[in-house]
One Martini backbone bead per residue (centre of mass of N, CA, C, O) as a GRO file, in nm:
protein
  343
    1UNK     BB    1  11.210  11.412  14.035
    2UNK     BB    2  11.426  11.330  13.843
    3UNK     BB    3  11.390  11.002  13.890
    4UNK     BB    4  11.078  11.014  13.787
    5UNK     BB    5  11.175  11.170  13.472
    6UNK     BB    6  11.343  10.918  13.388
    7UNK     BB    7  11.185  10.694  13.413
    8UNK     BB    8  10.940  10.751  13.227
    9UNK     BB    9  11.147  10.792  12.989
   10UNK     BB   10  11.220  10.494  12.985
   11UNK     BB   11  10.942  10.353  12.960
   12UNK     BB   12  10.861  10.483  12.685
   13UNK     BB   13  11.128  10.382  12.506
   14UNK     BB   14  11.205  10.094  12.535
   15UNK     BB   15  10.970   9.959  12.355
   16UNK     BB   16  11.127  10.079  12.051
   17UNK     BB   17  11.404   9.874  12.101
   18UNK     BB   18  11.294   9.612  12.286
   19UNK     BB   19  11.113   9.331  12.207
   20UNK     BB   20  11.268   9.099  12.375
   21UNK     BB   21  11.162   9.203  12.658
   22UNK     BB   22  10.839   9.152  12.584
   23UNK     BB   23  10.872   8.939  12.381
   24UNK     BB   24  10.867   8.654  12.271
   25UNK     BB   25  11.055   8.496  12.053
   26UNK     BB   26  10.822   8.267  11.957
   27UNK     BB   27  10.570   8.433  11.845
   28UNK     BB   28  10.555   8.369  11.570
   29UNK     BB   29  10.450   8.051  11.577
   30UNK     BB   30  10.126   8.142  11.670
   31UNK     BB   31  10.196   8.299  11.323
   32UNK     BB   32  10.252   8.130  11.068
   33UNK     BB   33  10.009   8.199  10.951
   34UNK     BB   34   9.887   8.339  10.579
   35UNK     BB   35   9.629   8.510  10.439
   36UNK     BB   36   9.586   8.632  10.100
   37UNK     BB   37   9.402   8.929   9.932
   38UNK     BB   38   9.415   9.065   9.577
   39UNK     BB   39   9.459   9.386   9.362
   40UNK     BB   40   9.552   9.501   9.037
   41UNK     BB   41   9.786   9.633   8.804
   42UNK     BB   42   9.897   9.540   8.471
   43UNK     BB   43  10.148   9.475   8.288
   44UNK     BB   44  10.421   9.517   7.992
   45UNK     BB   45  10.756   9.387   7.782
   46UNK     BB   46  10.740   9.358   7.477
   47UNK     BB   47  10.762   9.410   7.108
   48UNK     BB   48  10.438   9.548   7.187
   49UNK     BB   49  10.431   9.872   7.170
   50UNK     BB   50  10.448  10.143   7.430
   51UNK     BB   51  10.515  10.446   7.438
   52UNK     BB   52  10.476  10.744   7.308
   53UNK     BB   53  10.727  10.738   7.211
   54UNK     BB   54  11.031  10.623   7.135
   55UNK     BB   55  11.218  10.357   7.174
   56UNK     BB   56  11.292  10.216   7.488
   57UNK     BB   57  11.402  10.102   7.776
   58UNK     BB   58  11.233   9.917   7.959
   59UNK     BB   59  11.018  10.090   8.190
   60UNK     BB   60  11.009  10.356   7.950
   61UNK     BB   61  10.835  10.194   7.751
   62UNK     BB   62  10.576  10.168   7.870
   63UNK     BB   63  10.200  10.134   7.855
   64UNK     BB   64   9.994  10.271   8.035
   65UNK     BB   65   9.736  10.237   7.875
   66UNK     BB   66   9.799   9.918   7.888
   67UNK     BB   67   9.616   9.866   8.157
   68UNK     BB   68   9.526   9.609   8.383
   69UNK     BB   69   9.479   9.319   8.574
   70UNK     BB   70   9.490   9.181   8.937
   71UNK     BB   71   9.449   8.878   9.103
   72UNK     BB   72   9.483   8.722   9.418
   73UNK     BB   73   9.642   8.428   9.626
   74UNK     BB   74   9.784   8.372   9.955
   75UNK     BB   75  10.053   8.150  10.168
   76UNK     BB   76  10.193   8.212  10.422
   77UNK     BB   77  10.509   8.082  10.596
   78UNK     BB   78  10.661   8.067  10.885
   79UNK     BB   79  11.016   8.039  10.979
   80UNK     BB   80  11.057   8.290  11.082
   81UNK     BB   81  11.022   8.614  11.169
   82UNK     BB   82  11.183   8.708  10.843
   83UNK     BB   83  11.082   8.411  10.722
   84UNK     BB   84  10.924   8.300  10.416
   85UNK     BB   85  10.680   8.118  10.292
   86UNK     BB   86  10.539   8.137   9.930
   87UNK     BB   87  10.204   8.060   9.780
   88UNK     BB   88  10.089   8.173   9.465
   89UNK     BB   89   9.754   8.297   9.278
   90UNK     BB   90   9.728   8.431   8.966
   91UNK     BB   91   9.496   8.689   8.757
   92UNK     BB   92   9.536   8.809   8.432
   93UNK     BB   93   9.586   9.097   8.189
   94UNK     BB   94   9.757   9.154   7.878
   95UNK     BB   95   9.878   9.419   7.671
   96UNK     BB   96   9.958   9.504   7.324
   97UNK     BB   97   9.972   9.848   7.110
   98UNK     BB   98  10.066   9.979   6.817
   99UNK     BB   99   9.891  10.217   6.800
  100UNK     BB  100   9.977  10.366   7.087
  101UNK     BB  101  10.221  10.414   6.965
  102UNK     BB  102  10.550  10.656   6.913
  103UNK     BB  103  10.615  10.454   6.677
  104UNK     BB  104  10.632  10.431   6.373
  105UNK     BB  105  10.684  10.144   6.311
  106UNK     BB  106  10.481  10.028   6.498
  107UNK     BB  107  10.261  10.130   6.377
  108UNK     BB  108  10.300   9.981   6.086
  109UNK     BB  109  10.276   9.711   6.182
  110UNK     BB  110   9.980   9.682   6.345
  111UNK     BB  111   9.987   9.543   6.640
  112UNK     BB  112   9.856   9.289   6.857
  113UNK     BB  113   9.736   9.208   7.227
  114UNK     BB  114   9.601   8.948   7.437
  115UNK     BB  115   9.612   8.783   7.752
  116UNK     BB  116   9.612   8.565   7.980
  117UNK     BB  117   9.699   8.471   8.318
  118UNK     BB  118   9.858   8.212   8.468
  119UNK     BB  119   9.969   8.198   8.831
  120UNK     BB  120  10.242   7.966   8.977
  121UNK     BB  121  10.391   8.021   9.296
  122UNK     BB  122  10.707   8.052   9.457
  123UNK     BB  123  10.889   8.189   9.742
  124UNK     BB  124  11.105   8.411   9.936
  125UNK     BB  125  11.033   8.583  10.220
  126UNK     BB  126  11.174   8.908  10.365
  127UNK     BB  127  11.223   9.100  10.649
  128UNK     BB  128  11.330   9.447  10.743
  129UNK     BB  129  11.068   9.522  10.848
  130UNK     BB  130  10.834   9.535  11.095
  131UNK     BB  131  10.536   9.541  11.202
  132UNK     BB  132  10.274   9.739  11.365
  133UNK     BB  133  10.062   9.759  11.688
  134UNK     BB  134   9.982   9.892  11.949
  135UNK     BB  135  10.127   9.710  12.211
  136UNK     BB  136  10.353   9.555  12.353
  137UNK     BB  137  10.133   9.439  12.571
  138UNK     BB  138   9.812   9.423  12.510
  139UNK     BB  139   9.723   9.566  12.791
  140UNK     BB  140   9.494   9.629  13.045
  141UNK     BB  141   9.374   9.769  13.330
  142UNK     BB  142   9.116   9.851  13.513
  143UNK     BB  143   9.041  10.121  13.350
  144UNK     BB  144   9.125  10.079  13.038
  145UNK     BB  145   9.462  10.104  13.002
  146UNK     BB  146   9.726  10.100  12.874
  147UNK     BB  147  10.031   9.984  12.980
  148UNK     BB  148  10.143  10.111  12.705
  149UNK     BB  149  10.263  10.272  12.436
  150UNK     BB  150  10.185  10.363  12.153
  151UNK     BB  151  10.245  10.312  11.866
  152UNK     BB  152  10.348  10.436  11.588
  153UNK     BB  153  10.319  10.462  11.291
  154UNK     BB  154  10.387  10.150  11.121
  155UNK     BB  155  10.605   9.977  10.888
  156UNK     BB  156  10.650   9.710  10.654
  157UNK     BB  157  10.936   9.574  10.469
  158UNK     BB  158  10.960   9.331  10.213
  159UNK     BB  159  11.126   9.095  10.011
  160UNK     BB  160  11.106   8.892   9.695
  161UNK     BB  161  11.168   8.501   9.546
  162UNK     BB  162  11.134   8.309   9.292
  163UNK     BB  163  10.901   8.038   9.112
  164UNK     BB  164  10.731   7.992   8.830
  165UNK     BB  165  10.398   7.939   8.654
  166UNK     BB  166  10.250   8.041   8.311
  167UNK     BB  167   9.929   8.107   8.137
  168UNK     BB  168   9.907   8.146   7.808
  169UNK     BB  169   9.687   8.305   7.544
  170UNK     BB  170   9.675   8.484   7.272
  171UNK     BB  171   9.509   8.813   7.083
  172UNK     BB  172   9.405   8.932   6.775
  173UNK     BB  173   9.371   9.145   6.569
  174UNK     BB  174   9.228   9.325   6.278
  175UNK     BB  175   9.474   9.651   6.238
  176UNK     BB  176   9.575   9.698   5.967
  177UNK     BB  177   9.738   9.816   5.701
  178UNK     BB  178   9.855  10.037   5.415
  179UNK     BB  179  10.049  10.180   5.253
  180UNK     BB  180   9.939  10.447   5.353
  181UNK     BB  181   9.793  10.401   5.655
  182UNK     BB  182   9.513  10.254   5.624
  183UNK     BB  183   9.291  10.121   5.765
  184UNK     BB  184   9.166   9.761   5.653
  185UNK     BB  185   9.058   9.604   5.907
  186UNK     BB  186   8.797   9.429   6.092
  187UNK     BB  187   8.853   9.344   6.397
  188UNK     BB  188   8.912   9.065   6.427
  189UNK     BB  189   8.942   8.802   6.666
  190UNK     BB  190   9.245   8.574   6.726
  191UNK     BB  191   9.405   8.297   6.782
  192UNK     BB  192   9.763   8.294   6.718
  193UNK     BB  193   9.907   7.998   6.783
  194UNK     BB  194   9.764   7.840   6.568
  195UNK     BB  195   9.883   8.006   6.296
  196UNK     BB  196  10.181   8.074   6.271
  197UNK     BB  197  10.298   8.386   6.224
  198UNK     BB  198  10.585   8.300   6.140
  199UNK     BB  199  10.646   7.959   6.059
  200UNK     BB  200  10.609   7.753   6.274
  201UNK     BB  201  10.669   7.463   6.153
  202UNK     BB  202  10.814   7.579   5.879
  203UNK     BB  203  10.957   7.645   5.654
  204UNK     BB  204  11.170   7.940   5.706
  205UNK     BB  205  11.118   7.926   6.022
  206UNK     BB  206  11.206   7.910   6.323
  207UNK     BB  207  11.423   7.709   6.430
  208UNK     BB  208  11.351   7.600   6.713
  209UNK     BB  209  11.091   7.479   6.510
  210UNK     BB  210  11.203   7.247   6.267
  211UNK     BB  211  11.205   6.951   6.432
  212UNK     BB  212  10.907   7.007   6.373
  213UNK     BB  213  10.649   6.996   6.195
  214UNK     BB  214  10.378   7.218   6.356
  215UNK     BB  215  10.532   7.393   6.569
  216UNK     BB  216  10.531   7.558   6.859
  217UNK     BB  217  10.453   7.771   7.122
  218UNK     BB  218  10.331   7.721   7.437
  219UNK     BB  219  10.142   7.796   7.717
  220UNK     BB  220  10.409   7.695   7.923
  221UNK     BB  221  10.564   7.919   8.142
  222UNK     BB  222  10.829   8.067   8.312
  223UNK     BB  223  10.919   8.239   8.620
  224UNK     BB  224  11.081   8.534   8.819
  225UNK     BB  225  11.001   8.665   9.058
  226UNK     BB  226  11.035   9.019   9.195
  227UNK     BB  227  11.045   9.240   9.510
  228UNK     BB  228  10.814   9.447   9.682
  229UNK     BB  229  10.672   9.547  10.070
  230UNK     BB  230  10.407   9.728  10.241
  231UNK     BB  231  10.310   9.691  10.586
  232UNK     BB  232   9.960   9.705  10.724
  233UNK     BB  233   9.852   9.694  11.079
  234UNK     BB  234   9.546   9.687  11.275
  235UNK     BB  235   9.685   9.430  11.408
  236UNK     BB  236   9.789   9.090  11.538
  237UNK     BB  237   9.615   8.953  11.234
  238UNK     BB  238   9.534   9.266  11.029
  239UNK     BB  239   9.592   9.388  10.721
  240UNK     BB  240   9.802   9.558  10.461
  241UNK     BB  241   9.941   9.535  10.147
  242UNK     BB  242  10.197   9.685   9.900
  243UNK     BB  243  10.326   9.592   9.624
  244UNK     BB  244  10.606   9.509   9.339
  245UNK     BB  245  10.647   9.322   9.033
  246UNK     BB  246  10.864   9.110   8.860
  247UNK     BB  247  10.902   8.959   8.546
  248UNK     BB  248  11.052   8.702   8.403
  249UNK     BB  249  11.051   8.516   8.118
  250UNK     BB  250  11.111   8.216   7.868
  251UNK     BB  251  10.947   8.394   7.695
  252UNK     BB  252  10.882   8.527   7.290
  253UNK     BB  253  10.510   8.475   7.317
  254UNK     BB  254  10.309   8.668   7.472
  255UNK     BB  255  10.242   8.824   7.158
  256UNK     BB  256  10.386   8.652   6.899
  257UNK     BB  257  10.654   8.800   6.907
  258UNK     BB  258  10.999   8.752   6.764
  259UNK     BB  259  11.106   8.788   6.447
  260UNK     BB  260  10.976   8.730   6.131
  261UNK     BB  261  10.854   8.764   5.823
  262UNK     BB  262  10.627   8.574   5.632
  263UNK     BB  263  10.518   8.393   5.402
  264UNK     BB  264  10.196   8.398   5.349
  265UNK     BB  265  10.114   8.219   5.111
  266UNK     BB  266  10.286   7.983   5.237
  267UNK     BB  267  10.103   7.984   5.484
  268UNK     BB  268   9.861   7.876   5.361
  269UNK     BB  269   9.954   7.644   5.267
  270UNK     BB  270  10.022   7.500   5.509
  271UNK     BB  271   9.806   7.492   5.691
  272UNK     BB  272   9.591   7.373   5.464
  273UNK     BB  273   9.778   7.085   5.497
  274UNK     BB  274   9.765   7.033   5.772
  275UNK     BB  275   9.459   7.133   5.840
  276UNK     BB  276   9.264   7.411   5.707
  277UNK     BB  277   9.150   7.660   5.561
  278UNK     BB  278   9.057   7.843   5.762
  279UNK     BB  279   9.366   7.866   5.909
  280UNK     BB  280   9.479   7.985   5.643
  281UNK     BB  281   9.320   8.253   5.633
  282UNK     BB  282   9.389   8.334   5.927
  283UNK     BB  283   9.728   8.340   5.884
  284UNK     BB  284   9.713   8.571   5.632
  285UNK     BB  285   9.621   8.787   5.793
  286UNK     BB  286   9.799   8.765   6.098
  287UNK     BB  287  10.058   8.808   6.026
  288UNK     BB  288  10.129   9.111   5.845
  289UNK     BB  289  10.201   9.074   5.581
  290UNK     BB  290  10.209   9.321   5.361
  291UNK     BB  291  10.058   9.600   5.491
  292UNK     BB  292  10.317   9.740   5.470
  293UNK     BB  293  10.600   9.904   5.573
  294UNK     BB  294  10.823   9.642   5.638
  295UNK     BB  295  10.652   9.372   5.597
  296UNK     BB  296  10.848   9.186   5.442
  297UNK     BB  297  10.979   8.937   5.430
  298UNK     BB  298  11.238   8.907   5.636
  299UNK     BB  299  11.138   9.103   5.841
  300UNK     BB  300  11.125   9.271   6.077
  301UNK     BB  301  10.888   9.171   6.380
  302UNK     BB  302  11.103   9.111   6.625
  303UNK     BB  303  11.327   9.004   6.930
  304UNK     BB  304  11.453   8.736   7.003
  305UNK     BB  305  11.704   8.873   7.218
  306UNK     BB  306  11.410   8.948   7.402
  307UNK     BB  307  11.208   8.852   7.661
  308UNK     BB  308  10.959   8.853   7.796
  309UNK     BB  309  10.742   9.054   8.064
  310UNK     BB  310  10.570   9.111   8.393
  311UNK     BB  311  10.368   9.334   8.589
  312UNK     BB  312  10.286   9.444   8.897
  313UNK     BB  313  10.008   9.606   9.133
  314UNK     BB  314   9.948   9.570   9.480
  315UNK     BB  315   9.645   9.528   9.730
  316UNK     BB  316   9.632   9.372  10.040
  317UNK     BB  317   9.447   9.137  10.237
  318UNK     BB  318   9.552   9.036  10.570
  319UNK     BB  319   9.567   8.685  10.738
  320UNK     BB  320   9.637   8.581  11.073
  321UNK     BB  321   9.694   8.248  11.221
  322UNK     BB  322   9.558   8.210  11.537
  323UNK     BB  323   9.513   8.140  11.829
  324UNK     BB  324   9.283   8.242  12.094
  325UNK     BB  325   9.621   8.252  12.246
  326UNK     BB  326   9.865   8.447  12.353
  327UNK     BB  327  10.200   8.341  12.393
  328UNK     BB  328  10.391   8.416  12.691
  329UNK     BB  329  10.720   8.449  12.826
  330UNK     BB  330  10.857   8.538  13.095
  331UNK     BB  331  11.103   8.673  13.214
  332UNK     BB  332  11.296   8.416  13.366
  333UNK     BB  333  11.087   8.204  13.332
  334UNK     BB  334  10.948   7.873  13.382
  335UNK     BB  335  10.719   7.974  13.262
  336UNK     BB  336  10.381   8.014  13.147
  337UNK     BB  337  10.159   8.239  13.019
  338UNK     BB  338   9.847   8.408  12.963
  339UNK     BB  339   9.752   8.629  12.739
  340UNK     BB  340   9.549   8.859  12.613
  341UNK     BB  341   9.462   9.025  12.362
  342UNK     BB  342   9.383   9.388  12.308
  343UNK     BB  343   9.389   9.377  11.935
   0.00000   0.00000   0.00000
């Protein structure tokens, strides 16, 4: 009696801790590629916006009430069973507004914006704990019995990092105030990168861009992500995983601002000499100069000293591609053997 419940707990146990003794060491290889589509919600760390409170370092600034979407589509390849390489194209909107918080400065600065983003990124993902379904052999018996014990619910857990380029155009209102505090903008929204609300490529403008008149910067910036996800499985071919991931990135741009505010009057006249009346009319507007207090010539607009970052927060439904019949290797045989998946 006793070697008969000996054996059988030996039966129930053994298949939790040793993969390799039921499954091919090889079986990433027939599921080697993975393709997901994911949605969920995006921010970002400018140097519009922030917090209901006064301004904080990092993701305590962050501004809940400006979240907005993220679409995305991956296309994962694994090279061994927890190494993968993953090309992802994600669909993002973000923005920032300066009504929002709750710091005194930024409320009478009175910016705001919102920008697409569109990303393609290259990854390398590693995977820390592997997802499971269904049981270690996939078989029933001919009652329709499964051969072993089914694992309880079990979660997959990897991290991930790469490099990406993403396309950006911001996009601002005219929600400004007067030395009073009171809003006296109409609302009308601009595109701001064309009017060069520093100063960019004109006598007196951010430095980077001195070397050549009427520069500005690109719509096509650097990105770093990096993050971590957990994945669920329901099947051994389809499951869910929930994401969260943050971007570095190489522009401080992503927002429209940056250093400091330039001379409107020289700003109009510049414009409408470079390209024409309409743009220099629009740039007097949205440079955002002499609108309230601290906003004169020369005062600080932006932080150079900090690249903008966004980060995203998604769940996706993935499906692995595998042929229509999973192969097993019999330990120690040297035949292969087909067996049929039962989930």
């Amino acid at each position: 009696m006793k070697k008969t419940i000996t054996i059988t707990i030996l039966f129930l146990i053994i298949p939790f801790f040793s993969n390799s003794q039921f499954y091919n060491k090889s079986f990433f290889k027939s599921q080697r590629q993975e393709i997901s589509f994911g949605i969920g919600g995006s921010s970002c760390l400018t140097d519009l916006g922030g917090g209901s409170s006064e301004a904080k370092a990092f993701l305590l600034d962050m501004d809940i009430q400006s979240t907005s979407f993220v679409t995305n589509f991956s296309y994962l390849y694994y090279l061994r069973n927890n190494i993968s390489l993953r090309a992802s194209l994600a669909y993002a909107k973000v923005s920032g507004d300066d009504a929002l918080s709750g710091d005194l400065y930024r409320k009478n600065r009175a910016l705001n914006f919102n920008t697409t983003v569109v990303e393609l990124s290259s990854l390398v993902e590693y995977t820390l704990i592997k997802e499971k379904s269904g049981n270690k052999f996939g078989l029933k018996n001919s009652s329709g019995i499964f051969g072993a014990l089914k694992n309880p619910i079990q979660f997959g857990v990897y991290l991930f990092t790469g490099i990406g380029a993403f396309y950006y155009d911001p996009w601002g209102a005219n929600n400004f105030l007067n030395s009073n505090g009171d809003i006296v903008g109409d609302g009308k929204k601009y595109r701001l990168r064309e009017l060069h609300t520093e100063g960019q490529g004109f006598d007196g403008g951010p430095e980077k861009f001195s070397e050549k008149k009427g520069s500005t910067y690109k719509k096509f910036a650097i990105c770093i992500p990096f993050g971590f996800g957990i994945k669920k499985s329901f099947s051994n071919t389809f499951g869910i995983n929930l994401e969260a991931s943050y971007r570095f990135t190489n522009t401080d741009y992503l927002d429209d601002v940056s250093t400091n505010y330039y001379d409107r009057d020289k700003l109009k006249t510049e414009m409408t000499n470079l390209y024409n009346e309409d743009l220099g009319n629009n740039a007097y507007v949205m440079s955002g100069t002499q609108t309230g207090n601290g906003t004169n010539p020369g005062d600080q607009r932006g932080n150079p000293k900090s690249d903008d970052s966004y980060m995203f927060l998604t769940i996706s439904v993935y499906k692995k591609l595998t042929k229509s019949q999973n192969y097993f290797k019999s330990r120690g045989a040297s035949t292969t053997r087909k067996l049929r998946s039962s989930f």
